[in-house]
C-alpha positions in Angstrom: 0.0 0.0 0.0 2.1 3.0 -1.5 -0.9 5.4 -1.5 -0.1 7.8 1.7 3.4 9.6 2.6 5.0 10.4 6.3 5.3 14.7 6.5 7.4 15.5 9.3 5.0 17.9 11.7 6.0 21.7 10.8 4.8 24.0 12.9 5.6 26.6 10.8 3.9 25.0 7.7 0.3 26.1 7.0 -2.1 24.1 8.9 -0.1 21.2 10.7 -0.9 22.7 13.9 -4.1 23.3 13.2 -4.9 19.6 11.7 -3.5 18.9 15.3 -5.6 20.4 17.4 -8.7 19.4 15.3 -7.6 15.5 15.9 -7.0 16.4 19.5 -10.5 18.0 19.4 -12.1 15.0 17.8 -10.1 12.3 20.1 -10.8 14.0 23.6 -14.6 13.7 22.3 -14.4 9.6 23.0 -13.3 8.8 26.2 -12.3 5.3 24.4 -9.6 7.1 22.7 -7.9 9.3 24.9 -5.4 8.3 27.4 -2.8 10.8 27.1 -4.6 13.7 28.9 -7.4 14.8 31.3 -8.0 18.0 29.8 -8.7 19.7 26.6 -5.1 22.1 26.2 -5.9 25.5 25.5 -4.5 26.4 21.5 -1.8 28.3 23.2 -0.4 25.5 25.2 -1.2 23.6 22.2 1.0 25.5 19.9 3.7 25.6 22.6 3.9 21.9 23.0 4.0 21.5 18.9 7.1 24.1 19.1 8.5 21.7 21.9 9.3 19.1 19.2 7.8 16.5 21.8 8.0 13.5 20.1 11.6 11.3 18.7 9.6 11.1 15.8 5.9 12.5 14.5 4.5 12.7 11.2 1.4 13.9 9.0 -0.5 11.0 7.2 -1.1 12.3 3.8 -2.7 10.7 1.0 -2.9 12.4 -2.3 -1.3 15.3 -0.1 -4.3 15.7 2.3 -3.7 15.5 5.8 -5.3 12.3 7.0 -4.0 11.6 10.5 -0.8 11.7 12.6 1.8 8.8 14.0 4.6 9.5 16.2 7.2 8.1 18.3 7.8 8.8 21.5 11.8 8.7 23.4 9.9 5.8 25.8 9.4 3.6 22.3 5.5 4.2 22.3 3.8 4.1 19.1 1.0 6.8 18.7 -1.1 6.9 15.7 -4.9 8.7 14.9 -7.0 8.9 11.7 -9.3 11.0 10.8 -12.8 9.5 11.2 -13.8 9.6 7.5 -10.0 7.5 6.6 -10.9 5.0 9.1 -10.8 1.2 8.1 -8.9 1.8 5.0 -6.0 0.6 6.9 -3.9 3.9 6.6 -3.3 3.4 10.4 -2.0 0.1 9.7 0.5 1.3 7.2 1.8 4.4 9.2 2.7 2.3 11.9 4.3 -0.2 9.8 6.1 2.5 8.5 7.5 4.4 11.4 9.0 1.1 12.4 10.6 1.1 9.4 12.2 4.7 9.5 13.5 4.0 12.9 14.4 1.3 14.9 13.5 1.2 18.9 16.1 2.8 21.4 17.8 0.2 23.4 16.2 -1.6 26.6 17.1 -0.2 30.1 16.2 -2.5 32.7 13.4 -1.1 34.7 12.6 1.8 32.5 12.3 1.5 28.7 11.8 -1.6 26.7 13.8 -2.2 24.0 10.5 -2.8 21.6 8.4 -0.6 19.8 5.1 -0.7 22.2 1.7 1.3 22.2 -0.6 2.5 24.7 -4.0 1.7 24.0 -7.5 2.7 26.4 -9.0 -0.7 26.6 -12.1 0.2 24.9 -11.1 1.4 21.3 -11.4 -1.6 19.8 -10.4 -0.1 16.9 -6.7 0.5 17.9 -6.2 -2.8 19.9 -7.4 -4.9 16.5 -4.7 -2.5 14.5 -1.5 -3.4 16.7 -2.7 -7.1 17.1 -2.8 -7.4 13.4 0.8 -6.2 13.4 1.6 -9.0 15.6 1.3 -7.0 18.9 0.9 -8.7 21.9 -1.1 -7.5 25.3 2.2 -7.1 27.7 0.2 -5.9 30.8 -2.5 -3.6 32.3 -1.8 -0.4 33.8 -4.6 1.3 36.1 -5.3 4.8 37.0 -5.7 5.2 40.8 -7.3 8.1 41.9 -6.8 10.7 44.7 -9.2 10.5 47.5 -12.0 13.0 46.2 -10.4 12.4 42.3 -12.6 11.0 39.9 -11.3 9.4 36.7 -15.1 8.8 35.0 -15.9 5.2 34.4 -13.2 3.1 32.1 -13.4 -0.7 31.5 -14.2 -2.9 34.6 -14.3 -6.2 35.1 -16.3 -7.8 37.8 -16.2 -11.0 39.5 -18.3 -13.5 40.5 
């Protein structure tokens, strides 16, 4: 599958940081896709973490040089990847992440605090993501858990009961 390309994220070009914001609009809508924040960043701090250069690597998805969605790479090794709602299931997803592993290989393991694998954080509910990086051969390595503060709520995620 040749037909989309891997931008580098610009800030200064036209419209990368506001594509951004738009797919951080559209993911902090569904609670089943957002893990990576509690709250929706003003544009300012927005625009400030763009200028940051946050990620080790983070691309536009373009195909036929229209912004589509966004994968990047984080210094941890995490794989993040989002398409736009009307590019879903046409398995440009599947083919960023294939690849941004190929442009770059993972940092090397230290014990304790960064695998030496590409891995990706998924919320347990987007189906959607979990069925992209187990087609890619991804395998579930653990659960993580967000404990709140006494008086802190977190809103309801996936629970599991037992009987």
């Amino acid at each position: 599958m040749a037909d989309i390309t891997l931008r580098a994220v610009d800030p200064a070009r036209d419209g990368d940081i506001e594509f951004l914001w738009q797919l951080l609009v559209e993911r902090s809508a569904h609670a089943e896709m957002n893990i990576s924040h509690q709250r929706m960043p003003s544009m300012r701090e927005h625009i400030a973490y763009v200028d940051r250069h946050p990620y080790r690597a983070w691309y536009i998805v373009e195909r036929r040089f229209e912004r589509i969605g966004m994968v990047c790479l984080t210094h941890q090794n995490e794989i993040g990847v989002h398409i736009i709602p009307e590019h879903r299931g046409g398995g440009w997803g599947r083919e960023a992440v294939k690849r941004i592993t190929k442009l770059h290989t993972p940092l090397p393991a230290v014990p304790g605090t960064l695998p030496g694998s590409f891995v990706a954080n998924v919320n347990p509910a987007n189906v959607a993501s979990r069925a992209l990086f187990e087609s890619l051969g991804g395998i579930v390595i653990q659960h993580t858990y967000l404990v709140p503060q006494p008086g802190e709520d977190h809103g309801e995620g996936e629970r599991e009961t037992k009987t």
